[in-house]
Residue frames relative to the residue before (quaternion, step in Angstrom):
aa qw qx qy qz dx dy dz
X 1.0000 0.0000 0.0000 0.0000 0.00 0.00 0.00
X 0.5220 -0.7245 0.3506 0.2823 3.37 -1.30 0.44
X 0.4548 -0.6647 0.4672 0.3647 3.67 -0.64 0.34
X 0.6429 -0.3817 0.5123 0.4226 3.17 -1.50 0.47
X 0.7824 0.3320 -0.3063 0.4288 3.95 0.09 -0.35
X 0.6990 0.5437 -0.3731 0.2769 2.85 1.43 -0.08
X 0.3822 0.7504 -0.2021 0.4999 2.99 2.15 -0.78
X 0.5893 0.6205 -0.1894 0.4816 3.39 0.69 -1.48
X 0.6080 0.4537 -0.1665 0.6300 4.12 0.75 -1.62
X 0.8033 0.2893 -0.3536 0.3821 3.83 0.12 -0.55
X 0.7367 0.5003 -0.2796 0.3589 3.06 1.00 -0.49
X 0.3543 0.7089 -0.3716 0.4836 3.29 1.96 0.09
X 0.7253 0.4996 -0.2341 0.4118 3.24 0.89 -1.83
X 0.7337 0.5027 -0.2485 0.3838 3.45 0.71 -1.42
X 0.6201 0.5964 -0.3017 0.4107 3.25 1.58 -0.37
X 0.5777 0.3454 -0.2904 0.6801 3.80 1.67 -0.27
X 0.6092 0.5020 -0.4610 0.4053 3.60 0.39 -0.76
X 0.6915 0.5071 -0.3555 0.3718 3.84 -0.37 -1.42
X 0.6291 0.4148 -0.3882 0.5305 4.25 0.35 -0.95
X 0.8696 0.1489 -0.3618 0.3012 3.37 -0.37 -0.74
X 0.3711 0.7145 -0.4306 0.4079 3.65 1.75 -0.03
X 0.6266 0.4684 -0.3235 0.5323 3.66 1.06 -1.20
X 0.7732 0.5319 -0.2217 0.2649 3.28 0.09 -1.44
X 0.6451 0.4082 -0.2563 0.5929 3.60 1.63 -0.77
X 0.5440 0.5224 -0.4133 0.5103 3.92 0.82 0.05
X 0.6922 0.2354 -0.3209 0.6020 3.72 -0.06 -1.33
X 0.7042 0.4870 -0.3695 0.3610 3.97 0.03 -0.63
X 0.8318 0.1158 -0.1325 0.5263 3.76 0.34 -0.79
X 0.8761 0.2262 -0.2092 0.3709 4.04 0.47 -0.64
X 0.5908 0.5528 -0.4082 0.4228 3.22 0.80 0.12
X 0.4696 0.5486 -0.2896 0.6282 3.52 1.67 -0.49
X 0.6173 0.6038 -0.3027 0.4034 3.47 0.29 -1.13
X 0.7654 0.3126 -0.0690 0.5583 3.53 0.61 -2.04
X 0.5439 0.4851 -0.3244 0.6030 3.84 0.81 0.08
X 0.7249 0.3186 -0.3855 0.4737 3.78 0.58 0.13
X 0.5235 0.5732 -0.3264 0.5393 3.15 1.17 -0.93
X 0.7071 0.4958 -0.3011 0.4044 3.95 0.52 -0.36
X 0.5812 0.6133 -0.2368 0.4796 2.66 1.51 -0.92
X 0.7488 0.4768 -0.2155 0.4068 2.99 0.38 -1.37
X 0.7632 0.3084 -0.2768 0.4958 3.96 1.17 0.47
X 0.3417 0.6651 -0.4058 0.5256 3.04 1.71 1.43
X 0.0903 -0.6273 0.7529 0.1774 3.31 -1.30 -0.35
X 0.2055 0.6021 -0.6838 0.3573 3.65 -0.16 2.02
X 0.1445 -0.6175 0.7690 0.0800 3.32 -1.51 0.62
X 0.7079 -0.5756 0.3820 0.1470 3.47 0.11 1.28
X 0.6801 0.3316 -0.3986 0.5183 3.96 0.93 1.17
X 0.4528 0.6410 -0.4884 0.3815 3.46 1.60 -0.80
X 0.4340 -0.6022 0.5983 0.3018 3.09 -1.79 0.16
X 0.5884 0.6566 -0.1472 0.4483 3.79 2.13 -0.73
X 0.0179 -0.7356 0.6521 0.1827 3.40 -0.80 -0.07
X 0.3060 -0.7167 0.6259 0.0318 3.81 -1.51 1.06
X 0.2216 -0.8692 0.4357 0.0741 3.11 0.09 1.13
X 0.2549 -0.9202 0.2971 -0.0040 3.26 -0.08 1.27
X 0.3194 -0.7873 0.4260 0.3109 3.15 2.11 -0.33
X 0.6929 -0.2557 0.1825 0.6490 4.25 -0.77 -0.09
X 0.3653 0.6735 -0.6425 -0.0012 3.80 0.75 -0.55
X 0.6767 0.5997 -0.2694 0.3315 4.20 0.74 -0.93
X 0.7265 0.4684 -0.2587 0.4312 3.21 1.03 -0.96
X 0.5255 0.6001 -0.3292 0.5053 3.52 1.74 -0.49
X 0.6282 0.5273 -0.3428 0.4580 3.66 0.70 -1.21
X 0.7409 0.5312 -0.1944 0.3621 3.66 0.92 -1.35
X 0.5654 0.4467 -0.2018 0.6634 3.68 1.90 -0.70
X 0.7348 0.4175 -0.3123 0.4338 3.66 1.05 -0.25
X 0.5568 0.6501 -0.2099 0.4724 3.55 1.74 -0.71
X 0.4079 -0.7410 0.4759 0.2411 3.70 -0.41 1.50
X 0.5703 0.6934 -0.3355 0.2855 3.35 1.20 -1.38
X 0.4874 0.7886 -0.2743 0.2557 3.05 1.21 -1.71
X 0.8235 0.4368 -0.0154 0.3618 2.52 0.15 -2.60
X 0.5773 0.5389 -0.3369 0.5127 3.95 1.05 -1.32
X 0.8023 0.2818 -0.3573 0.3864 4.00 0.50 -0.72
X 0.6978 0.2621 -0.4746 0.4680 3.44 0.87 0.37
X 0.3379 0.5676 -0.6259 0.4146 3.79 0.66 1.21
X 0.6313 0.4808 -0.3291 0.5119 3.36 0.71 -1.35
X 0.7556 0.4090 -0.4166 0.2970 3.51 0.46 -0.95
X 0.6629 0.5846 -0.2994 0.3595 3.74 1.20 -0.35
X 0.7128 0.3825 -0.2793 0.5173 3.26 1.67 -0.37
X 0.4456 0.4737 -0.4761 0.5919 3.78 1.42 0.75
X 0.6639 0.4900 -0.3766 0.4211 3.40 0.62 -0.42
X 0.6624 0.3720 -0.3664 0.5372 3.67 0.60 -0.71
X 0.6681 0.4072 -0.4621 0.4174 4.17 0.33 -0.31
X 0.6349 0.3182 -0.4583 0.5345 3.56 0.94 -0.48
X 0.7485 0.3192 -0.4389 0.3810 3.78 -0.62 -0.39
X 0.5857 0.3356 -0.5877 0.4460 3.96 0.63 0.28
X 0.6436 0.6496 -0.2311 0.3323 3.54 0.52 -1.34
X 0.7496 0.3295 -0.2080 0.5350 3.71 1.04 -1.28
X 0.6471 0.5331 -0.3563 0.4123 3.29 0.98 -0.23
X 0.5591 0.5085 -0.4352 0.4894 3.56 1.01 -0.80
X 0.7248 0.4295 -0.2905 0.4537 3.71 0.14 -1.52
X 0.6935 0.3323 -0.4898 0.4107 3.64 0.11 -0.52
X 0.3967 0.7656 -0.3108 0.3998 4.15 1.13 -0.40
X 0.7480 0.4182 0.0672 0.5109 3.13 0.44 -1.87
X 0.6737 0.1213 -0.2700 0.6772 3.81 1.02 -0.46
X 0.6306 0.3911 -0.5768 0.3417 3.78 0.07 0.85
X 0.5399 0.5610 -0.4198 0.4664 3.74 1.32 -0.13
X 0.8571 0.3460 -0.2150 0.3154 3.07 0.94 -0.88
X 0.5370 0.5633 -0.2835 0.5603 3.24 1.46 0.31
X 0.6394 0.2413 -0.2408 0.6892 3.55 1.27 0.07
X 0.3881 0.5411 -0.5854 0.4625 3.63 0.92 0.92
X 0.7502 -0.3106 0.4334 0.3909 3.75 -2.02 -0.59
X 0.1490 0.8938 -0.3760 0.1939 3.53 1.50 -0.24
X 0.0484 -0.7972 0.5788 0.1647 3.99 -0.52 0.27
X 0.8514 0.0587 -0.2619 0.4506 3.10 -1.13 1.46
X 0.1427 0.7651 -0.5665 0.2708 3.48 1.53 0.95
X 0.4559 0.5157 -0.5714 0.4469 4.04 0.77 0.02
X 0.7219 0.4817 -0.2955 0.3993 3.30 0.30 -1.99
X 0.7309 0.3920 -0.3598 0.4273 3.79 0.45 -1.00
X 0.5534 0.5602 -0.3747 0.4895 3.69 0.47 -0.15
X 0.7270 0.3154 -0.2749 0.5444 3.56 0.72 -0.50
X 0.6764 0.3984 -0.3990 0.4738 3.58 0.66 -0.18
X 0.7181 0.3701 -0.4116 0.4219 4.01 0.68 -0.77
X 0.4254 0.6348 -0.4652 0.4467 3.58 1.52 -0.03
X 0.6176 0.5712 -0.3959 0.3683 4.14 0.32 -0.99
X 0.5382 0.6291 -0.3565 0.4329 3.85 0.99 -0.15
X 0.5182 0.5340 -0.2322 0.6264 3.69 1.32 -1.22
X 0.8514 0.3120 -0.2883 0.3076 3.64 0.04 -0.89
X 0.3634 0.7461 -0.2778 0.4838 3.14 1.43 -0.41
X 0.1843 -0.7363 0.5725 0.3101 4.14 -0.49 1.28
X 0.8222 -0.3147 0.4565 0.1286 2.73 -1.68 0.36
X 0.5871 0.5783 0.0697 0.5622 3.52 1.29 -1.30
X 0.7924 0.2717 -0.0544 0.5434 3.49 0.94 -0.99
X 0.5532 0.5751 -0.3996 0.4512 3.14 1.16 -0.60
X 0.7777 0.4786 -0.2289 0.3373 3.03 0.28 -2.02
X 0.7113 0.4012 -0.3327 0.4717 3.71 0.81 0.08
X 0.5842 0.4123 -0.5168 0.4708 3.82 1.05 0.05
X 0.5480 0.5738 -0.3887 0.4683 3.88 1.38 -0.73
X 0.6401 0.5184 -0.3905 0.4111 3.69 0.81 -0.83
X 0.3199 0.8423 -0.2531 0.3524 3.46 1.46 -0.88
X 0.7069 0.4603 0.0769 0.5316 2.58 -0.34 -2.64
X 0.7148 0.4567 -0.3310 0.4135 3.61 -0.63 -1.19
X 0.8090 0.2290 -0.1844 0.5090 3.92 0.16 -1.55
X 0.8211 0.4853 -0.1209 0.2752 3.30 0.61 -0.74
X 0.5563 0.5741 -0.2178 0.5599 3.48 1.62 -1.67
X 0.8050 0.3241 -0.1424 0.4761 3.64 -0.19 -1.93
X 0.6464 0.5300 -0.3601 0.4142 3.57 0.53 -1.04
X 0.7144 0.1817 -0.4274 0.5235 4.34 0.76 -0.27
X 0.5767 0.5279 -0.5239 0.3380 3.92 0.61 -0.36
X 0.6791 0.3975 -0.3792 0.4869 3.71 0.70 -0.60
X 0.4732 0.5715 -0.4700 0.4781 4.11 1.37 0.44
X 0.7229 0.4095 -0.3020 0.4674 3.32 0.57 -1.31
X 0.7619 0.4642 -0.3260 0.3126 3.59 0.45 -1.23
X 0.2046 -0.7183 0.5016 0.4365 3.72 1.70 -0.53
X 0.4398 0.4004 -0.7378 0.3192 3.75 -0.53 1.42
X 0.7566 -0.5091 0.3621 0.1932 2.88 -1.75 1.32
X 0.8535 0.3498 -0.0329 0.3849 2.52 -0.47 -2.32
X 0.6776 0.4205 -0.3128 0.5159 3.81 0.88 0.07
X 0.5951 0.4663 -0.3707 0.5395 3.72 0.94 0.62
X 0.6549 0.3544 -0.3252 0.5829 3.38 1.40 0.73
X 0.2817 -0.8241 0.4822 0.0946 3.52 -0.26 1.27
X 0.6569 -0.6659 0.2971 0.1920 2.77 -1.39 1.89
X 0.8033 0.3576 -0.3205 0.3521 3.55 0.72 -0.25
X 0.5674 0.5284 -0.5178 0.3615 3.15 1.04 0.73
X 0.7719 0.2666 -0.3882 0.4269 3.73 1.69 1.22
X 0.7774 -0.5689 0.0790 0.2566 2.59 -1.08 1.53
X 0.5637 0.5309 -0.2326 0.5885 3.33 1.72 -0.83
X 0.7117 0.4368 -0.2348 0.4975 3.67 0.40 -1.37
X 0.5716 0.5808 -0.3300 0.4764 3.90 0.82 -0.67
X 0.8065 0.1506 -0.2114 0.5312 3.96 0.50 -0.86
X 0.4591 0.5432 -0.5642 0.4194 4.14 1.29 0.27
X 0.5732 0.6122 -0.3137 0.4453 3.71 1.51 -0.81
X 0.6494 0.4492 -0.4131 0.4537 3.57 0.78 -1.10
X 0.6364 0.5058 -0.4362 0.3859 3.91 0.52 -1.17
X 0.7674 0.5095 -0.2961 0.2526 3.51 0.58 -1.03
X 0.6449 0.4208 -0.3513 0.5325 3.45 1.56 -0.42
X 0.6222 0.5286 -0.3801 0.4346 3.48 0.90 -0.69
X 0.7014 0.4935 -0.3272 0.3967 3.29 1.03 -0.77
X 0.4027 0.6163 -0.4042 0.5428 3.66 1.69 -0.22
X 0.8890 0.1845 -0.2219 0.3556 3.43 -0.53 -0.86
X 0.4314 0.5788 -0.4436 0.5312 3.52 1.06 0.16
X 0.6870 0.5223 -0.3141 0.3957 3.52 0.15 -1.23
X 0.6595 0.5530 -0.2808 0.4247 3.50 1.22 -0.91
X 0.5382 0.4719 -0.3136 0.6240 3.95 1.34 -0.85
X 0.7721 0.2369 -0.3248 0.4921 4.12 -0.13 -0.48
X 0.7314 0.2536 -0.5227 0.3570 3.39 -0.10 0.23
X 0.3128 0.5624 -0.6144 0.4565 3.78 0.57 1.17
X 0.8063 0.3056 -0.1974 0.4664 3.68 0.88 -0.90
X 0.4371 0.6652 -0.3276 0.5090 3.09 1.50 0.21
X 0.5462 0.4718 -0.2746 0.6353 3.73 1.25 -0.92
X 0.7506 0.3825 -0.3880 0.3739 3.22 -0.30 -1.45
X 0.5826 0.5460 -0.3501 0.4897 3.68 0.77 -0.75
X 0.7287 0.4515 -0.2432 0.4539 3.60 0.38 -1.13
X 0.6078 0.5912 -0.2487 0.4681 3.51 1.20 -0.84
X 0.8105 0.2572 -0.1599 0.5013 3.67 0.75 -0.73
X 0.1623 0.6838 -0.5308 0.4736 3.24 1.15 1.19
X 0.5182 -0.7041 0.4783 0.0832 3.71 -0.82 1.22
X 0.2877 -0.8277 0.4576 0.1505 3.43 0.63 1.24
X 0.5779 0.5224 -0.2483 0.5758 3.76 1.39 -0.42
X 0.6266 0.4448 -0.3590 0.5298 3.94 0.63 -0.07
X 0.7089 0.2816 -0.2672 0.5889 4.06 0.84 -1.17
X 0.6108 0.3894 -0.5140 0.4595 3.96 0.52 0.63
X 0.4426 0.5775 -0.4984 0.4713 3.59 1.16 -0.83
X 0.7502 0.5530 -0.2165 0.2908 3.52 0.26 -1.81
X 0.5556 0.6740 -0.2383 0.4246 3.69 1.08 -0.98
X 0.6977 0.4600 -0.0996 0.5401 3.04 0.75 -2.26
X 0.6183 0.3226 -0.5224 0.4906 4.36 0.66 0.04
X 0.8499 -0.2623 0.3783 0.2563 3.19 0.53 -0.79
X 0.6311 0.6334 -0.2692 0.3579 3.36 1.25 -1.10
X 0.5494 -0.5811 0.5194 0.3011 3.39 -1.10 0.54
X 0.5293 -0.6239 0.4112 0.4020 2.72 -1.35 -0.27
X 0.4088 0.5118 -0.5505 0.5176 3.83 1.12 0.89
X 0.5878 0.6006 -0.3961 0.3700 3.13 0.70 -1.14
X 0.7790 0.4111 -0.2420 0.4069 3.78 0.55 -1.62
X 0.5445 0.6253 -0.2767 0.4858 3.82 1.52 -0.46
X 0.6597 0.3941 -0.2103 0.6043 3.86 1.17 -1.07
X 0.8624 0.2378 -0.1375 0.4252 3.49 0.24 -0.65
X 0.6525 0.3862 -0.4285 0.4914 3.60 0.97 0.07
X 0.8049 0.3957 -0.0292 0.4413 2.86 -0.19 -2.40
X 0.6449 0.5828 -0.3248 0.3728 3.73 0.44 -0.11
X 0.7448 0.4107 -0.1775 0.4950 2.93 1.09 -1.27
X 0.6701 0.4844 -0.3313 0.4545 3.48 1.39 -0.65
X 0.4535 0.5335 -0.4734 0.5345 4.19 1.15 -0.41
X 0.3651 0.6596 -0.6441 0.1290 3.92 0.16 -0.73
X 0.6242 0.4757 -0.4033 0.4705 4.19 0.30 -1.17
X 0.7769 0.3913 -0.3475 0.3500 3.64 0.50 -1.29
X 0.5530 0.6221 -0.2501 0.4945 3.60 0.98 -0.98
X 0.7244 0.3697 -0.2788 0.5108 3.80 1.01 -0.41
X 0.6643 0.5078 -0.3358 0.4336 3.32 1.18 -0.64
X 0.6040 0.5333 -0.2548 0.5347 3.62 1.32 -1.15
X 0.6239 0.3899 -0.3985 0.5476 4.05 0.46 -0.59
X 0.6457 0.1798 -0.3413 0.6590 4.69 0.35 -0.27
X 0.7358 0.1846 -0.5089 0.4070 3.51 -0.78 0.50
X 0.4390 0.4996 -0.4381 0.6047 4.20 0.75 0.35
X 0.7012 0.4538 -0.3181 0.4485 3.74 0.44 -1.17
X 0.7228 0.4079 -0.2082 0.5175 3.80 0.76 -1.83
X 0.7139 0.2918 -0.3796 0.5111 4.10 0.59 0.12
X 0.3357 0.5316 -0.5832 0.5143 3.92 0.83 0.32
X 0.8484 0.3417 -0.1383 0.3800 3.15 -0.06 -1.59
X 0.7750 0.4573 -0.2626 0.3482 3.53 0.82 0.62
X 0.3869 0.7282 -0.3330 0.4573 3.00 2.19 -0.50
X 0.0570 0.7315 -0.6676 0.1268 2.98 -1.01 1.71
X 0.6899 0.5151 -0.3626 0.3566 3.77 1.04 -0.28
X 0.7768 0.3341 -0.3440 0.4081 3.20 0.79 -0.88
X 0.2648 0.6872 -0.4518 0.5036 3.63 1.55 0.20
X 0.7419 0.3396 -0.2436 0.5243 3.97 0.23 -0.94
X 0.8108 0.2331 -0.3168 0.4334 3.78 0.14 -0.85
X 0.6822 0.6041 -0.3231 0.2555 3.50 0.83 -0.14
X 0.5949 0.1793 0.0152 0.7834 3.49 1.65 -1.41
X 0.3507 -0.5094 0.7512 0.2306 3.57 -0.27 -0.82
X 0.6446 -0.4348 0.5250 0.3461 3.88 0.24 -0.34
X 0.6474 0.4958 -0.3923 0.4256 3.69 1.52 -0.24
X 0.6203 0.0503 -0.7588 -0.1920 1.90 -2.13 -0.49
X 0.8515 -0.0079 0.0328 0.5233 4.01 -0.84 1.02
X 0.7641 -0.4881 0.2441 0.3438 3.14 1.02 1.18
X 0.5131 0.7148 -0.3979 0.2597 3.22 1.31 -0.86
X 0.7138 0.2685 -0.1526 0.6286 4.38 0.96 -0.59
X 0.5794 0.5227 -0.5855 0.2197 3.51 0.53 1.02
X 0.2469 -0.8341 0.4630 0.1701 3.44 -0.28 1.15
X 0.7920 -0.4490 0.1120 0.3981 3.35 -1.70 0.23
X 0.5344 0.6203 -0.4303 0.3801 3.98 1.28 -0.60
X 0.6614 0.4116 -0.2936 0.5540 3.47 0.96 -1.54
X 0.6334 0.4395 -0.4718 0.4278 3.81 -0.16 -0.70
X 0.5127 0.5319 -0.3897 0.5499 4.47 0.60 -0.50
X 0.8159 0.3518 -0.2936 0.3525 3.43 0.26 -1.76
X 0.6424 0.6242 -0.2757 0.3488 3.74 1.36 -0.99
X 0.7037 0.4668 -0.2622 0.4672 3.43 1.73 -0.78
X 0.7000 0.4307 -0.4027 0.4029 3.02 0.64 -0.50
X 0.6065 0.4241 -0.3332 0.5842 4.20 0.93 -1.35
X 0.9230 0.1839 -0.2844 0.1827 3.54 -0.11 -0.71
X 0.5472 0.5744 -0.2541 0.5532 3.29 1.42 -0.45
X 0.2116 -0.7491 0.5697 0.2635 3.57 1.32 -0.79
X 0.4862 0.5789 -0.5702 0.3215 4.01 0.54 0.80
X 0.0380 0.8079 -0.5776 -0.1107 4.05 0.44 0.67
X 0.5701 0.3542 -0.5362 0.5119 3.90 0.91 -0.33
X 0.6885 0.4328 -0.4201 0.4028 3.42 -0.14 -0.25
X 0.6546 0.3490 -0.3302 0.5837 3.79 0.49 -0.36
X 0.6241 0.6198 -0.3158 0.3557 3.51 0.28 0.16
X 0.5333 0.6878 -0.1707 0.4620 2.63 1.71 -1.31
X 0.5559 0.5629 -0.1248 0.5987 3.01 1.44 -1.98
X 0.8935 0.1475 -0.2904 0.3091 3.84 -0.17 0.02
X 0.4037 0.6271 -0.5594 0.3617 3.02 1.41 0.71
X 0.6260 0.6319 -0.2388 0.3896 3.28 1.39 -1.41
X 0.5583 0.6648 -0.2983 0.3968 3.16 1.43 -0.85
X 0.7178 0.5010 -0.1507 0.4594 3.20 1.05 -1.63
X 0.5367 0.5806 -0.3975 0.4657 3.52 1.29 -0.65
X 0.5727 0.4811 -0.3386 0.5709 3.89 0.71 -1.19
X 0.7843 0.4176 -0.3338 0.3147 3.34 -0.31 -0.89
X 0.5547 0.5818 -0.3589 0.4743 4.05 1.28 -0.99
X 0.6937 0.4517 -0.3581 0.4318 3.52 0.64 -1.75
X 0.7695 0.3654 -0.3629 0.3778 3.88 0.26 -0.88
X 0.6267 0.4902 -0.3979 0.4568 3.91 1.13 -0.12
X 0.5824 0.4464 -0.3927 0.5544 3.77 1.50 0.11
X 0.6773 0.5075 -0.3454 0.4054 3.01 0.87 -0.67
X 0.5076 0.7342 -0.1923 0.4079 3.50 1.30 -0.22
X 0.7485 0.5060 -0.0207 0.4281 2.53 1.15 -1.97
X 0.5805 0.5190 -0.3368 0.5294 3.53 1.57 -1.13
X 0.6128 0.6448 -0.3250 0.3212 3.55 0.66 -1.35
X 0.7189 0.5366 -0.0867 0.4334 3.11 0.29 -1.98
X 0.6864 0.4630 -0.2881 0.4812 3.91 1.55 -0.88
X 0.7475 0.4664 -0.2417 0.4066 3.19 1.16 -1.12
X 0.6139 0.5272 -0.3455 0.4753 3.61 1.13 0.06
X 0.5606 0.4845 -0.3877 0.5483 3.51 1.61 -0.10
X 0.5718 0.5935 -0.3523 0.4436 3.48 1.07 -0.52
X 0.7302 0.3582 -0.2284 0.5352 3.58 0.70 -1.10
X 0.6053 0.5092 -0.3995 0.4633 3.89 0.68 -0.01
């Protein structure tokens, strides 16, 4: 039996344990195990009923061109932001952990992009985009810049990579530094004293040693590609003609606007499936390079 002190010790524990126990259930699994139900209904989100539908959703969704085109679009925003945010967030961690003056002050300003919602952005960029470039290319007389990029389909999702790829770039080059920072200040003097340049000390030192950071930043670029749903809404809406609505908005459009939530569901279980395999797939990576260091 337990002692009075021991009682006391559990009831300490159960006293921190139980809030966030509650708070992660109603917050992460009970939602979780309530979509998954969902997602083998046929509800449009006012019934009071649910029609079990058996796989009937996940077929429509494997059977549904739409489906497939928004998670094409979503694979070919994803490669412009993870090449694009990764380079720039690179390039301002070398140089912000370079001899640089006031590399504090810059670091805190190319950082304000990250903090910025999502939500807000995509409408001062929407701004800019129809409005900003569209009278400077009036005043300066250049055509092709007095027509705003998001009213084509092509120019509309080279825009989405480029803002998304802004404020992203601003979260990885924190891990860029930290990476650049724990670079052996005794290896890029070794390097100096043979001879190497300074490419030379960037390809063959400091590169090779950022590898962990450069793996972590390229799957978390990959797992927020594949999740960007705000600036997707305030920026394109999914237009022109649908052509930049990726796989979050296309979920968010079936279920609120189409009213199909078993069927959008469907769409974010699958979603979540993509998204586990590349956070294991992370995880295995990201272990086995700590192993071999």
């Amino acid at each position: 039996m337990l002692t009075r002190r021991g009682w006391d010790t559990w009831r300490l524990i159960l006293l921190f344990f139980c809030p966030a126990l509650f708070v992660w259930l109603t917050a992460m699994v009970i939602p979780f195990l309530y979509g998954i139900f969902i997602s083998f209904t046929k509800w449009d989100g006012i019934a009071t009923e649910y029609t079990l539908i058996g796989l009937g959703n996940y077929t429509k969704v494997f059977n549904t061109s739409k489906f497939w085109l928004s998670l094409q679009r979503t694979g070919i925003y994803t490669v412009g932001t993870v090449v694009l945010s990764n380079l720039m967030g690179l390039i301002l961690g070398l140089l912000l952990t370079s001899s640089l003056k006031g590399r504090n002050a810059f670091r805190t300003a190319i950082y304000v992009p990250n903090v910025v919602g999502g939500v807000a952005m995509g409408y001062i960029w929407q701004y800019i985009f129809s409005y900003g470039f569209t009278r400077i290319g009036a005043s300066l007389g250049i055509p092709w810049l007095t027509k705003s990029m998001l009213s084509d389909p092509t120019g509309a999702m080279v825009a989405l990579i480029l803002v998304s790829s802004w404020q992203l770039s601003a979260y990885l080059m924190i891990i860029y530094v930290a990476g650049f920072t724990n670079v052996p200040g005794e290896l890029v003097e070794a390097a100096r004293v043979d001879g190497a340049s300074s490419w030379g000390v960037f390809r063959n030192v400091r590169l090779p040693m950022i590898r962990p950071s450069i793996t972590i930043c390229l799957f978390l670029a990959i797992v927020r590609s594949f999740m960007v749903f705000d600036v997707n809404l305030s920026l394109t809406d999914g237009g022109p003609f649908n052509s930049t609505e990726l796989i979050a908005l296309r979920i968010y459009n079936t279920a609120f606007v189409s009213l199909k939530f078993g069927n959008a569901q469907a769409q974010a279980v699958i979603l979540f499936l993509i998204v586990a395999v590349i956070s294991v797939l992370q995880a295995y990576f990201t272990q086995r390079r700590e192993v071999q260091m």
